[in-house]
PLY file of the C-alpha trace (Angstrom):
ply
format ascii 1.0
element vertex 338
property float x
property float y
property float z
element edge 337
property int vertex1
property int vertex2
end_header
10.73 25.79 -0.03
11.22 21.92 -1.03
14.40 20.67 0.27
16.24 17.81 -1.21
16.83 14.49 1.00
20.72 13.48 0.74
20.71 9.94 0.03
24.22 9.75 1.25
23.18 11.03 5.03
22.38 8.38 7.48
22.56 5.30 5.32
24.05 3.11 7.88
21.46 4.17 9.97
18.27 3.11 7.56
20.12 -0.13 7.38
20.30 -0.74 11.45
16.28 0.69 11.70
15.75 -1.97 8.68
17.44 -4.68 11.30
15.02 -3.62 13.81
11.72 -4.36 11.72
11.24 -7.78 13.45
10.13 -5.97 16.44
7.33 -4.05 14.49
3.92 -5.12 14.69
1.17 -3.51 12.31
-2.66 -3.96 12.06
-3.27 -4.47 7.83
-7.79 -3.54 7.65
-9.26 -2.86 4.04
-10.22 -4.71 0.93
-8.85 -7.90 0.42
-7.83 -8.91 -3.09
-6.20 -11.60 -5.16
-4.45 -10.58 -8.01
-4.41 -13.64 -10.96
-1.84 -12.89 -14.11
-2.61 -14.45 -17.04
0.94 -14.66 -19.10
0.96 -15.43 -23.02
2.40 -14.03 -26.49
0.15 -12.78 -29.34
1.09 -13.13 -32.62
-2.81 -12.74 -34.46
-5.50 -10.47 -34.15
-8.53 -12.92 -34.00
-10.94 -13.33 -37.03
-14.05 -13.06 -34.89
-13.19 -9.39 -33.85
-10.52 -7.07 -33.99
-8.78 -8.09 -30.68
-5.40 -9.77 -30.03
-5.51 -13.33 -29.61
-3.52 -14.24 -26.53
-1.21 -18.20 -26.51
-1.49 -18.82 -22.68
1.74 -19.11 -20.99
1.53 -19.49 -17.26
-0.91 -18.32 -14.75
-0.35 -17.04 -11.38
-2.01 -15.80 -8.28
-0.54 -13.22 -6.19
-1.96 -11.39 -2.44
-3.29 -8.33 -3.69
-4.51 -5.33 -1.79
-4.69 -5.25 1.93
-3.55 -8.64 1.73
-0.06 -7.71 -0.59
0.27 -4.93 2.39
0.78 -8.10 4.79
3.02 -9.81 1.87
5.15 -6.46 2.00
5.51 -6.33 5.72
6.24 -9.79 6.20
9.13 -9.67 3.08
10.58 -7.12 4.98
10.56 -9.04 8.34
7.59 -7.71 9.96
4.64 -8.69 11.98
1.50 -7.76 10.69
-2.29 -9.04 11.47
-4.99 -9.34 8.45
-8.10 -7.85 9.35
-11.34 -7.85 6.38
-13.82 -9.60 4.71
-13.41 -12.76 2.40
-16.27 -14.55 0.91
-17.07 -18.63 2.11
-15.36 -19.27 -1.45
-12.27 -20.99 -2.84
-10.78 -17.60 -3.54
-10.98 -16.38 -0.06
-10.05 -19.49 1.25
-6.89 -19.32 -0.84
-5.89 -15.84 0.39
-6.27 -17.33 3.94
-3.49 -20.09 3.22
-1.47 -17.61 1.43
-1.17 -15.43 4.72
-0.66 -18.61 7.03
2.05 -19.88 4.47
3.56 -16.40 5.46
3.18 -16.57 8.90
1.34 -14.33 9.51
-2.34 -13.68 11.63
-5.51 -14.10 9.69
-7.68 -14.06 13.12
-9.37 -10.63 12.12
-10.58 -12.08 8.47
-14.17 -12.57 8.40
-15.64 -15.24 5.91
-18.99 -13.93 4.54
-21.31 -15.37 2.62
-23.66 -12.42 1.04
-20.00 -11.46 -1.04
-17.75 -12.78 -3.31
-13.75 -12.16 -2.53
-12.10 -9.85 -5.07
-10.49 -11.25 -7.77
-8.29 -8.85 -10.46
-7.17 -10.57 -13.61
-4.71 -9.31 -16.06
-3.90 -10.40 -19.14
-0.52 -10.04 -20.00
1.42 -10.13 -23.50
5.11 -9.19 -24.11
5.14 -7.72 -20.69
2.20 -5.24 -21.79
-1.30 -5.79 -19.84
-3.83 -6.14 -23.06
-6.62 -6.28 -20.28
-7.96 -6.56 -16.87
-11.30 -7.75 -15.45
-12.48 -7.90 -11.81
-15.25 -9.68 -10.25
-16.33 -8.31 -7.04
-18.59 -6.45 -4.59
-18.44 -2.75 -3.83
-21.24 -2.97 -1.59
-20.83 -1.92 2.26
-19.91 -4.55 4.55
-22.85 -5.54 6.63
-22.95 -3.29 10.01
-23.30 -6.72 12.10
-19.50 -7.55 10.39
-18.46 -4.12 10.80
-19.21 -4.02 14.40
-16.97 -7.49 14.15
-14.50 -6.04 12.78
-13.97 -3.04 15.29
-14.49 -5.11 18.03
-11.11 -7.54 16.53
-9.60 -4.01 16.15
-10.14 -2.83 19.85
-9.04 -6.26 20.96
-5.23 -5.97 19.34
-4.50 -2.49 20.83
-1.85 -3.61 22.92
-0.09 -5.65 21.14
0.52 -3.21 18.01
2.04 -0.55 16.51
0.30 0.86 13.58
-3.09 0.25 12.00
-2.30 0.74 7.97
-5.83 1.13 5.92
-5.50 -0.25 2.80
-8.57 1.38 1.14
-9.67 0.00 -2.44
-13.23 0.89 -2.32
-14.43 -2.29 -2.08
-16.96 -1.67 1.03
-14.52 -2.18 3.94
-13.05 1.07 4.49
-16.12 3.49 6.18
-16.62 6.73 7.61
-18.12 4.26 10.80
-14.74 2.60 10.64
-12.77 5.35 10.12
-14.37 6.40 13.34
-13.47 4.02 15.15
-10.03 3.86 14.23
-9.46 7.28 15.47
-11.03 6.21 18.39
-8.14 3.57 18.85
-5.55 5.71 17.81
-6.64 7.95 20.77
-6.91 5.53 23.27
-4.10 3.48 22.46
-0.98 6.20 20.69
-1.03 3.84 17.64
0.26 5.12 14.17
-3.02 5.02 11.57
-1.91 5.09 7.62
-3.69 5.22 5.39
-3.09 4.07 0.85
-6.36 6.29 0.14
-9.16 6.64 -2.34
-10.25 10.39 -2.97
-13.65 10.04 -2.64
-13.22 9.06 1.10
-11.36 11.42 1.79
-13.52 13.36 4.44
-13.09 10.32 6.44
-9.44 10.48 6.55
-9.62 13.20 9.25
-7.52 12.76 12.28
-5.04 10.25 11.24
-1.30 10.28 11.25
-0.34 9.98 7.52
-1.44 8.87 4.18
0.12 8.19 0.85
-1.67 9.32 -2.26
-0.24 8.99 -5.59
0.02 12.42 -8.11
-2.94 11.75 -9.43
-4.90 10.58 -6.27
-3.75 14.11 -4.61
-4.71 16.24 -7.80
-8.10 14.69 -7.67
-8.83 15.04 -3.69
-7.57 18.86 -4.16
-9.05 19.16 -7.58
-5.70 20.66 -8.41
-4.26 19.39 -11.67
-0.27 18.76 -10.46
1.90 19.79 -13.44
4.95 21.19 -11.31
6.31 21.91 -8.44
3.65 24.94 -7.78
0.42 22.12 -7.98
2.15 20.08 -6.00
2.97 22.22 -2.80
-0.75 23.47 -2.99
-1.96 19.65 -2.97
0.14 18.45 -0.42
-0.28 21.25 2.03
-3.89 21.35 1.40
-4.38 17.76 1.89
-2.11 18.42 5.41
-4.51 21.11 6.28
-7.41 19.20 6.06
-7.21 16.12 7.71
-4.78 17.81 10.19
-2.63 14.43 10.08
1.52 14.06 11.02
2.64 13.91 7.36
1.90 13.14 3.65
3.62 11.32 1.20
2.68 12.11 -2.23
4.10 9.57 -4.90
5.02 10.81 -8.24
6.27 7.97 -9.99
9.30 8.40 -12.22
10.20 11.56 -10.02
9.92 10.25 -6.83
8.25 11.36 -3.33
7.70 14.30 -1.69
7.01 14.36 2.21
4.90 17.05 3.49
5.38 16.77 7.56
3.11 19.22 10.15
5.87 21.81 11.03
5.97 23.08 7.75
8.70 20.97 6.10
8.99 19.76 2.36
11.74 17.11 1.28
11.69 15.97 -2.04
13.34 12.43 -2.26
14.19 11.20 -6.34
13.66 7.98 -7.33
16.29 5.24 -6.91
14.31 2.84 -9.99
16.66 1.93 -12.53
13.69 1.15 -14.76
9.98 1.03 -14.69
7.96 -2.19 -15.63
5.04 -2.22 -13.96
3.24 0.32 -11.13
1.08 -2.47 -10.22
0.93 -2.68 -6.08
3.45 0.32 -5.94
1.31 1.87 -3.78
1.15 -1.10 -1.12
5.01 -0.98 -0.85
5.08 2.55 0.38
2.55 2.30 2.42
3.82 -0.90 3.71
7.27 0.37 4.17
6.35 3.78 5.06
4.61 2.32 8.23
6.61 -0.67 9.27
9.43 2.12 9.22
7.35 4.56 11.78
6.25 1.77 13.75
10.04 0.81 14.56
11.00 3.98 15.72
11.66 6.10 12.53
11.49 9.15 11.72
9.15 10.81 8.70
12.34 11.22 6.54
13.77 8.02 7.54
10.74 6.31 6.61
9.81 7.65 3.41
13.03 7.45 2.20
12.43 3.73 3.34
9.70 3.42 1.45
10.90 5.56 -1.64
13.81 2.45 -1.96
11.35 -0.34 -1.66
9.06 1.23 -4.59
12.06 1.50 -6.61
12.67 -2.30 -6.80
8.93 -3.20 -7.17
8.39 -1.56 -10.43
11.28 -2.65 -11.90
9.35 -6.05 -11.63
6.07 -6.90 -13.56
3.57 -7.76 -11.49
2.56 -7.47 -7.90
5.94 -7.47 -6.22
7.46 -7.69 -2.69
10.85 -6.52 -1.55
13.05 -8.62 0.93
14.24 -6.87 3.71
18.16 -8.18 2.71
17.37 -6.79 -0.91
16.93 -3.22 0.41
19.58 -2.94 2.33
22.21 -4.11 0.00
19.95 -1.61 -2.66
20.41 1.40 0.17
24.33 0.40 0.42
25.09 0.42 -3.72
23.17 3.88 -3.89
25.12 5.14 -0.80
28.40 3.65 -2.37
27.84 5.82 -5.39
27.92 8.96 -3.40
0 1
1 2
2 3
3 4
4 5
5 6
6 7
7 8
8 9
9 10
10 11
11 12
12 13
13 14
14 15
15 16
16 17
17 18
18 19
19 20
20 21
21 22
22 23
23 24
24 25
25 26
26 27
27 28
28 29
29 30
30 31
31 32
32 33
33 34
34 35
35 36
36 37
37 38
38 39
39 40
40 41
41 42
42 43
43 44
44 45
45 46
46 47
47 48
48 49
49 50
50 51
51 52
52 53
53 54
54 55
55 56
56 57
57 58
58 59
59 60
60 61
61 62
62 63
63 64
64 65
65 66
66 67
67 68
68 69
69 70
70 71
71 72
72 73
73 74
74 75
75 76
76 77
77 78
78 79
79 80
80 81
81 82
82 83
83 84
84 85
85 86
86 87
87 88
88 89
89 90
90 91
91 92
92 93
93 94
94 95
95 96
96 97
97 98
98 99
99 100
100 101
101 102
102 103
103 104
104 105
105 106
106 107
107 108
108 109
109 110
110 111
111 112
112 113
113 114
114 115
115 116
116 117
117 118
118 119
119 120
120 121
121 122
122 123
123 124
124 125
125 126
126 127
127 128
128 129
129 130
130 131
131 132
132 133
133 134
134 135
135 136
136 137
137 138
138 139
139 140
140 141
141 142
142 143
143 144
144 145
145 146
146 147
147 148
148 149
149 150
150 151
151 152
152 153
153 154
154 155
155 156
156 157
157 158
158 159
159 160
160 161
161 162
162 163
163 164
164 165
165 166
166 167
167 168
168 169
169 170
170 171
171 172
172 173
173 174
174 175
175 176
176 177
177 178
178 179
179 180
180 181
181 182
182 183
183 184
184 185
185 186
186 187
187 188
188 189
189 190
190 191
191 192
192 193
193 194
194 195
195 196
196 197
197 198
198 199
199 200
200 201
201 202
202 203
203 204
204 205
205 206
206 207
207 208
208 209
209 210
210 211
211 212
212 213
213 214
214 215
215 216
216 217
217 218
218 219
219 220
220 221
221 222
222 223
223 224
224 225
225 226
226 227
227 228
228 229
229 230
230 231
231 232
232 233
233 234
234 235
235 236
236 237
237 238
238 239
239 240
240 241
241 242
242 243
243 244
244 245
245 246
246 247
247 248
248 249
249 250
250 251
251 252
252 253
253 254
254 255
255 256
256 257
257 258
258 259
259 260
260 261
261 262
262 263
263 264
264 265
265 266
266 267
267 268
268 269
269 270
270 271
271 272
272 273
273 274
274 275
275 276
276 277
277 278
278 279
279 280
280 281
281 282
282 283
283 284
284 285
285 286
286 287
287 288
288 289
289 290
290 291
291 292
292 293
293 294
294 295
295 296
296 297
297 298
298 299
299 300
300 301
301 302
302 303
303 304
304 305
305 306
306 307
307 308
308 309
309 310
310 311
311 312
312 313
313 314
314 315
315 316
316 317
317 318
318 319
319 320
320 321
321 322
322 323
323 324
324 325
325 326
326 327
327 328
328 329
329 330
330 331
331 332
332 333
333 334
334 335
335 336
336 337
């Protein structure tokens, strides 16, 4: 049976935990991107084809992926540490001064030079994304820089919280990795999250909780989730499996669902007013979701957390990050409507 959270229950409570996120320290590993936005109008499909033609606005670079995990954590007055690959280019070099600028670690970024960094590019008209193009490598980091990276990983241990995997299948995230997280988490009592990609999901096994979208869980379960029914059967499947703490399916316009190890459901609805853009959604919750188990909250506490901070980022178009100040005051007009 799916119970349904009472937003009105405890809301003085998520506020103090939020005050209390300053003492939370979380380990950000994956795929490093930055996100560029192209902004423009188009008023003419060009003669040369039938496309729009685009008048260039603006441009703008935002911390995308693993890296807009750190930009979530540290808007919401967190500590987090970087850990990935960048390539010896101006793109990586950029991320790196973006996550200083926020003061945060980059010690566990690795500069490569057989790989580009990510870069995603939108194109975006009348608040509509025409198109996107990415240049990138998906190929597996090289084991020498894997071994790197796991030995940064073992090296933090003690001075963490949470390890948050921020997987984009870009060649970070392996089942060698994945391994050795687990191996941490073990040793050490960490939390591990992880913002998944279903075709890794085998190598999920043994961590504490993950947060696939609707679709994401549909396609792991190869369950197509139309209702409530689909979505029980995906989320306890998906619990089953990796035998992990809790999952957090994200449904977009109808909010969360939190699927915890004793057997529990708890729907929580969406607080968005309006929905511009899903774009690094997913990074929020996880974000959020973590930062609030790593200060001490519960599953329910957290997710609900995390279901508030999604709700402001997609009323915004673009990559978005919530301020800590912003969601409280967000958690206090909800709770002053009840």
């Amino acid at each position: 049976m799916i119970q349904e959270i009472d937003f009105s229950e405890n809301g003085e409570k998520l506020v103090r935990y939020i005050d209390a996120f300053p003492k939370a320290a979380v380990l950000v590993l994956g795929d490093i991107i930055l996100d560029e936005y192209i902004w423009g109008d188009v008023s003419r499909i060009s003669p040369e084809a039938p496309v729009p033609v685009v008048d260039v606005k603006q441009e703008t670079k935002m911390l995308g992926g693993a890296a807009n995990v750190v930009n979530n954590i540290a808007a919401l007055g967190g500590r987090a540490i970087l850990c990935g690959v960048v390539g010896k280019d101006r793109t990586g070099e950029e991320i790196i001064s973006r996550i200083e600028q926020l003061g945060m670690s980059t010690e566990g970024i690795l500069r490569v030079s057989n790989r580009p960094t990510t870069i995603k590019t939108r194109i975006i008209a009348q608040s509509q994304q025409v198109v996107r193009f990415d240049r990138e490598s998906r190929k597996r980091v090289e084991p020498d820089d894997l071994a790197r990276l796991l030995a940064f990983i073992e090296g933090t241990k003690d001075r963490i919280h949470a390890v948050v995997v921020s997987d984009y299948d870009k060649g970070v995230v392996t089942a060698e990795l994945m391994e050795g997280l687990r191996k941490l988490r073990r040793s050490s009592g960490v939390i591990l999250g992880v913002d998944p990609k279903p075709k890794h999901f085998e190598t999920y096994a043994g961590i504490d909780v993950i947060t696939p979208n609707h679709h994401e869980a549909g396609a792991i379960c190869g369950i197509p989730i139309e209702g409530r029914e689909g979505l029980v059967a995906a989320g306890t499947q998906i619990l089953e499996k990796l035998q992990c703490r809790s999952v957090l399916i994200t449904q977009g316009k109808e909010g969360m669902t939190l699927f915890e190890r004793q057997g529990e459901i708890t729907h929580i609805p969406t607080v968005a007013r309006k929905v511009f853009d899903v774009t690094g959604a997913g990074d929020t919750v996880i974000s959020a979701f973590c930062l609030g188990l790593a200060a001490g909250m519960d599953d329910k506490s957290a997710a609900t957390i995390a279901n508030f901070s999604a709700g402001i980022v997609v009323g915004e178009v673009g990559t978005s990050t919530v301020k800590a100040e912003e969601l409280k005051q967000v958690i206090r007009e909800r709770l002053g409507r009840h």
